[in-house]
C-alpha positions in Angstrom: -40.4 -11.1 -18.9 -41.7 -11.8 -15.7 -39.5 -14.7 -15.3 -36.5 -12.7 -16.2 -37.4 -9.9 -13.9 -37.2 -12.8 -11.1 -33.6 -13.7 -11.8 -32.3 -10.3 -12.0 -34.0 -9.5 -8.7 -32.7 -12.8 -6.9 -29.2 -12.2 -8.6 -29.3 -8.4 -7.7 -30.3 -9.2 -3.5 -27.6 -11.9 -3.4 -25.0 -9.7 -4.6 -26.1 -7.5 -1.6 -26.4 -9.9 1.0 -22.4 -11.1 -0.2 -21.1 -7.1 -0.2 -22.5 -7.6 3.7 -19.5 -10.4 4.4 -16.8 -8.5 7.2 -14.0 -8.6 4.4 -15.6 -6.1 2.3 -15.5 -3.9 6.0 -18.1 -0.7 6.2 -18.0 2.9 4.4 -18.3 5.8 6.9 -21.7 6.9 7.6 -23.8 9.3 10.3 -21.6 11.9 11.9 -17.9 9.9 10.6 -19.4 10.8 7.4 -20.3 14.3 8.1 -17.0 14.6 9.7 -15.2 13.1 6.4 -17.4 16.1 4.1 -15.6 19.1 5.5 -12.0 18.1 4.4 -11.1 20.4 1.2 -10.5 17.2 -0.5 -14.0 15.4 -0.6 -16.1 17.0 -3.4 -18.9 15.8 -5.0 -19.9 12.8 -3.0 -16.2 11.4 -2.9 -12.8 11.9 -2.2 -11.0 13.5 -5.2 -7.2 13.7 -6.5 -4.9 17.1 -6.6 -5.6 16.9 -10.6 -7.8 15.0 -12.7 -7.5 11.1 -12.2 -9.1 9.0 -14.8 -9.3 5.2 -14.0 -8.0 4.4 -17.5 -6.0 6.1 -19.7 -7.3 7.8 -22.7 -8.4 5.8 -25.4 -8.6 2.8 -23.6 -11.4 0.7 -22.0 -12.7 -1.8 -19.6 -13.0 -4.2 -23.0 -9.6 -3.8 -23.6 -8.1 -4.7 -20.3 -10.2 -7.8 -20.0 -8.6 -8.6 -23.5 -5.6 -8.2 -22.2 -6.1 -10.2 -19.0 -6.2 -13.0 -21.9 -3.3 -13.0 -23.9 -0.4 -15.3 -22.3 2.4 -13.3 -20.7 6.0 -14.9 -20.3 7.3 -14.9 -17.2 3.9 -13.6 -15.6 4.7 -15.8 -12.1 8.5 -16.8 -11.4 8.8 -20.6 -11.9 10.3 -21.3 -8.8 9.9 -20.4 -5.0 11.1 -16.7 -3.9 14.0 -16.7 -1.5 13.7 -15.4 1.4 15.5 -14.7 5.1 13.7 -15.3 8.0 14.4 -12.1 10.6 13.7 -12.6 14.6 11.5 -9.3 14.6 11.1 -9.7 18.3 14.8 -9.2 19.0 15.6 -6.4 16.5 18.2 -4.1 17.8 16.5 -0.9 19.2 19.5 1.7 17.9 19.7 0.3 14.9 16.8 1.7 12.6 15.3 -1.3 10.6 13.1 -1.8 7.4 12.1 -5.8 6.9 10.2 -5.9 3.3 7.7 -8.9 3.3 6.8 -8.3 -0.5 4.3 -6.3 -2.1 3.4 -3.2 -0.1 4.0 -4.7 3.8 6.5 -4.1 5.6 8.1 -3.5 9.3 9.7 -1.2 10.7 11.8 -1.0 14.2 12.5 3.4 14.1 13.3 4.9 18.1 12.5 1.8 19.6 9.3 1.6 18.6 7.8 -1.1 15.8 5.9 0.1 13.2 3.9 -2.1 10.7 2.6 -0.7 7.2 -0.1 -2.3 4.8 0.0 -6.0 6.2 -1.2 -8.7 3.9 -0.6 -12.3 4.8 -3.9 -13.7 4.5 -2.1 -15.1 1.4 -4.3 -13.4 -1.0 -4.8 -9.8 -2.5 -8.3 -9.9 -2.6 -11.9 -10.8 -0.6 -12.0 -14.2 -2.0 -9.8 -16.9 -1.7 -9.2 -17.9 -5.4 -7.7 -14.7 -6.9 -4.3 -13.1 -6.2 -2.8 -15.8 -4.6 0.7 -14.9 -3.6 3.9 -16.5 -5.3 5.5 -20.0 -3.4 8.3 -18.3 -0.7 6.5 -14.6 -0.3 4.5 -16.0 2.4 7.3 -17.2 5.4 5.9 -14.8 8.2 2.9 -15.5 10.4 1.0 -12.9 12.7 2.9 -14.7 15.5 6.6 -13.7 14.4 5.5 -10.1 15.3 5.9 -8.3 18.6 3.6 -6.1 19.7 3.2 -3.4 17.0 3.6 0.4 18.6 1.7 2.0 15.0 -0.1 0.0 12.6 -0.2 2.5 9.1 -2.8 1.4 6.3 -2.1 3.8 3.5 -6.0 2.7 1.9 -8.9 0.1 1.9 -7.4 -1.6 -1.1 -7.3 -5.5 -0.5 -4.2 -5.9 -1.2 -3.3 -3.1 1.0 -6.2 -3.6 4.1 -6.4 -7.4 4.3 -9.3 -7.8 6.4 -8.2 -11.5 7.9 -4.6 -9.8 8.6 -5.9 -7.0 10.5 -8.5 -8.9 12.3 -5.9 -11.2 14.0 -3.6 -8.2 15.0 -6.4 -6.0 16.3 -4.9 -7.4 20.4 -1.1 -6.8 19.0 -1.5 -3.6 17.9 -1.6 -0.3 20.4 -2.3 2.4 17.6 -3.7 3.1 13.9 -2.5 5.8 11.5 -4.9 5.6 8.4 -6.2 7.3 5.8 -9.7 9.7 6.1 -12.4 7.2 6.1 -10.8 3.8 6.6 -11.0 3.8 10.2 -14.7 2.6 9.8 -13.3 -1.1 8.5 -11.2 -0.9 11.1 -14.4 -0.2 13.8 -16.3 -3.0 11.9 -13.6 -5.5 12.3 -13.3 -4.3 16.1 -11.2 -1.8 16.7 -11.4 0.9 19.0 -12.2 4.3 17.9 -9.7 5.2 20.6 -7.1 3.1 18.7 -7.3 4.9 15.2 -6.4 8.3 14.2 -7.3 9.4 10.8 -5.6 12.4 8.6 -6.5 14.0 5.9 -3.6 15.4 3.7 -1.4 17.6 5.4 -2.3 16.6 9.0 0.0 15.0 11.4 -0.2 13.5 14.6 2.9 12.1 17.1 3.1 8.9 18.7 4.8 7.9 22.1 6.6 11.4 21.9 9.0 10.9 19.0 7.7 9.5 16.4 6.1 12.2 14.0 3.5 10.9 10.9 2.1 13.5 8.2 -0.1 12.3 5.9 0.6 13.5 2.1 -1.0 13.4 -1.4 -0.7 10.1 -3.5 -2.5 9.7 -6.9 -4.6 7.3 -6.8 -8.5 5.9 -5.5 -10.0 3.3 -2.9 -13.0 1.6 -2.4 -14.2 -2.1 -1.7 -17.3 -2.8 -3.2 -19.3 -0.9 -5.9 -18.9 2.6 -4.7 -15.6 4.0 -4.7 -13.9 7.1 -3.3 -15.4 7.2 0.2 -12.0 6.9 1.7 -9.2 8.3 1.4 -5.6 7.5 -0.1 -2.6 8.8 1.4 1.5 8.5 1.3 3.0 9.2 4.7 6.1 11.1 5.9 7.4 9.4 8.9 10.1 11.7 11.1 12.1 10.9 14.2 14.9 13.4 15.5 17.3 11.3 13.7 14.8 10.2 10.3 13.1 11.2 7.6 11.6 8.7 6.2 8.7 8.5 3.4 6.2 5.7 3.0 4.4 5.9 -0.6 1.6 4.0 -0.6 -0.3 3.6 -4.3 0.2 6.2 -6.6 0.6 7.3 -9.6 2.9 10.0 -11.1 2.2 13.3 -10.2 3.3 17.1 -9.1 2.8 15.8 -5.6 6.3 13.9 -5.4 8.1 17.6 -6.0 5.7 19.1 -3.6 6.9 16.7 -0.6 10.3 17.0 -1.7 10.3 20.7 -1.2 8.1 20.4 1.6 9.6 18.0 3.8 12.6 16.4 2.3 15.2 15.3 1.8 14.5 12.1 3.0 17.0 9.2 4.0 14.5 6.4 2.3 11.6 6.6 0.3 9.6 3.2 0.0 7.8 4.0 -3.2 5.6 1.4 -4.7 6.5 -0.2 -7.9 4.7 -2.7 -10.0 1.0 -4.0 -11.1 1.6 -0.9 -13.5 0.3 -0.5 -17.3 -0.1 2.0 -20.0 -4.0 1.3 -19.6 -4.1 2.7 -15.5 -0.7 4.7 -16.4 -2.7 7.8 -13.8 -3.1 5.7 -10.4 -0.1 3.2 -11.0 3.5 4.8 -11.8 5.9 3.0 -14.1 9.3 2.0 -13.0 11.0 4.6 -14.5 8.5 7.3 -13.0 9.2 5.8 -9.5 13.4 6.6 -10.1 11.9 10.6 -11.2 9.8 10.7 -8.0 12.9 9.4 -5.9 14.4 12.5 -7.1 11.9 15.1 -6.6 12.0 13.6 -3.6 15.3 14.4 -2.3 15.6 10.7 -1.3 18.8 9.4 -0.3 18.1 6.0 -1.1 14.5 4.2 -3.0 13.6 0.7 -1.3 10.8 -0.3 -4.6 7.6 -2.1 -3.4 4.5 -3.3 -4.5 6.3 -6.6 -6.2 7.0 -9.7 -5.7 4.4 -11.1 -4.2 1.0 -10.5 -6.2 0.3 -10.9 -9.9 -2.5 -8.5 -10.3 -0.6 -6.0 -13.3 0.1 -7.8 -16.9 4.0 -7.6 -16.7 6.3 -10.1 -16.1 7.0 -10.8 -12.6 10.7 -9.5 -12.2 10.4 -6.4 -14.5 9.0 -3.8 -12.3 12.6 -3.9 -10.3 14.5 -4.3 -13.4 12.8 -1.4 -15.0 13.8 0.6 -11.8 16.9 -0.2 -11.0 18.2 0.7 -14.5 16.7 4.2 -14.4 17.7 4.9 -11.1 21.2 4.3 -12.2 21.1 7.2 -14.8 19.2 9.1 -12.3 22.4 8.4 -9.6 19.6 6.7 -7.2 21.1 4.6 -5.1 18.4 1.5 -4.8 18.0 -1.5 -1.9 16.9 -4.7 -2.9 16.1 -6.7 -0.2 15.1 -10.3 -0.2 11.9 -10.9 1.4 12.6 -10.8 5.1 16.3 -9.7 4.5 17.1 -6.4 6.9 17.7 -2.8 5.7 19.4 -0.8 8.3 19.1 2.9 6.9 22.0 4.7 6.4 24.2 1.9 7.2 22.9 -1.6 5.3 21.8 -1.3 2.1 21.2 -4.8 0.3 21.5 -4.6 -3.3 21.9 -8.6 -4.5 20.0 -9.1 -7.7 18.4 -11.9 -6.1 15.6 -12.3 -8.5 17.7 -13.4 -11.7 
């Protein structure tokens, strides 16, 4: 017993002394902490959805996943390297409003002259250790240096493969300011950023940068969290307007009332990047499927969806290609009009709209 009692000790105070590596970053404590407690939407020692969020759906559970993380899937990866077009981001046109997708959930974007970079991962892995979620062969062509200064740096949550600690490390001197989430500015501080470098909404809260460019943070359905405890910082999607654009940057989510809501609220909208893949019956609440991403497009009032969240990661239990497949065909009954870019491929909004199925 005693000898037992040992092992579970030794194994219990090494799994602490890991959790205290950078890349699982720092929750908020002291007064961020007290701060974080008075927005409507932290209850009961965490941050909560608009309506009841289950981690799995009903009747399922974590036994039943990990079964399912073993049984062979064709297709899982693609079998070849992605394509890809390799942008000069530096010399982007300034009246030309840009979108450059870099697969997954990172992109760039070049809105009123100013560069704005959302989610960054190119660490080449969705996760805090190097042998899981490795990306796929091509979806990995940009370094940190083919970036020009960045004007906003958005990180939608603390999710690895959404806040990829090695990323955001080595563009802390590139970047001049940090739209995030409630909470997930104290990663940021760990890593060292400046406080005076990150401002943090809670839903419904907005902020401008450099005089035109307008952010509002919005619901999303969904949870965060990068160790054991989850829920101490926040998720949000984010409604980006210039006084030309309306553009809406999803984040993770799953389907929900919210979509309709921001729609109403704030739309339409001339592109909504809504993310769209790593989905399954089993996590149906914080992951939408395909065809709920074309019905959330539409409550929207979006002019044109650009999918994300593909591409780039397997972490879902779908074939690789399906998520976009899945999409496209829905948003075509839905009269959606859809981009799909090749990684690195421009989108000019409301004038170039790449639609190649590339991935066949």
């Amino acid at each position: 017993m005693m000898t037992t009692l040992i092992i579970l000790a030794a194994l219990a105070l090494g799994g602490y002394f890991y959790l205290q590596q950078p890349q699982f970053g720092r929750n908020p404590e002291g007064a961020h902490l007290e701060k974080i407690k008075k927005s409507s939407h932290y209850k009961e020692k965490g941050f909560q959805n608009q309506h009841l969020t289950p981690d799995l759906a009903e009747g399922t559970s974590y036994w039943d996943i990990l079964k399912a993380y073993f049984v062979k899937v064709e297709n899982k990866e693609p079998s070849q390297p992605l394509p890809s077009v390799k942008t000069d981001l530096k010399n982007l046109p300034n009246d030309v409003p840009s979108v450059v997708w870099f697969g997954h959930s990172s992109y760039f974007l070049k809105v009123g002259g100013k560069t704005i970079l959302v989610d960054p991962v190119f660490s080449g892995n969705a996760s805090p250790v190097s042998f899981f979620g490795s990306n796929y062969a091509g979806s990995n062509v940009y370094s940190l240096d083919d970036f020009p200064p960045i004007d906003l740096l958005i990180i939608s949550h603390d999710h690895y493969d959404h806040l990829d600690y090695p990323t955001v490390k080595a563009l802390q001197p590139k970047v001049k300011q940090v739209v995030t989430s409630l909470g997930v500015g104290s990663h940021l501080q760990h890593w060292g950023y400046s406080p005076s470098q990150i401002n943090e909404l809670d839903w419904w809260e907005n902020t401008t940068i450099a005089d035109s460019l307008e952010i509002t943070a919005a619901p999303a359905r969904h949870f965060s969290g990068r160790g054991i405890k989850r829920a101490q910082t926040f998720w949000s999607s984010f409604i980006l307007k210039t006084p030309q654009y309306n553009l809406y940057l999803g984040g993770d989510s799953g389907y929900d009332t919210h979509f309709k809501e921001i729609g109403e609220k704030y739309g339409p909208f001339d592109l909504a990047i809504l993310e769209c893949g790593q989905y399954n019956q089993m996590w149906k609440y914080i992951h939408m499927m395909p065809e709920e991403v074309a019905q959330a497009a539409v409550e929207l009032k979006a002019k044109t969806l650009l999918p994300v969240h593909w591409a780039k990661f397997t972490l879902g239990l779908h074939p690789w290609m399906e998520p976009i497949e899945r999409v496209t065909k829905k948003a075509q009954e839905l009269n959606v009009p859809v981009t799909t870019p090749m990684i690195g491929e421009v989108v000019e909004i409301n004038r170039h709209y790449p639609n190649k199925a590339w991935w066949k």
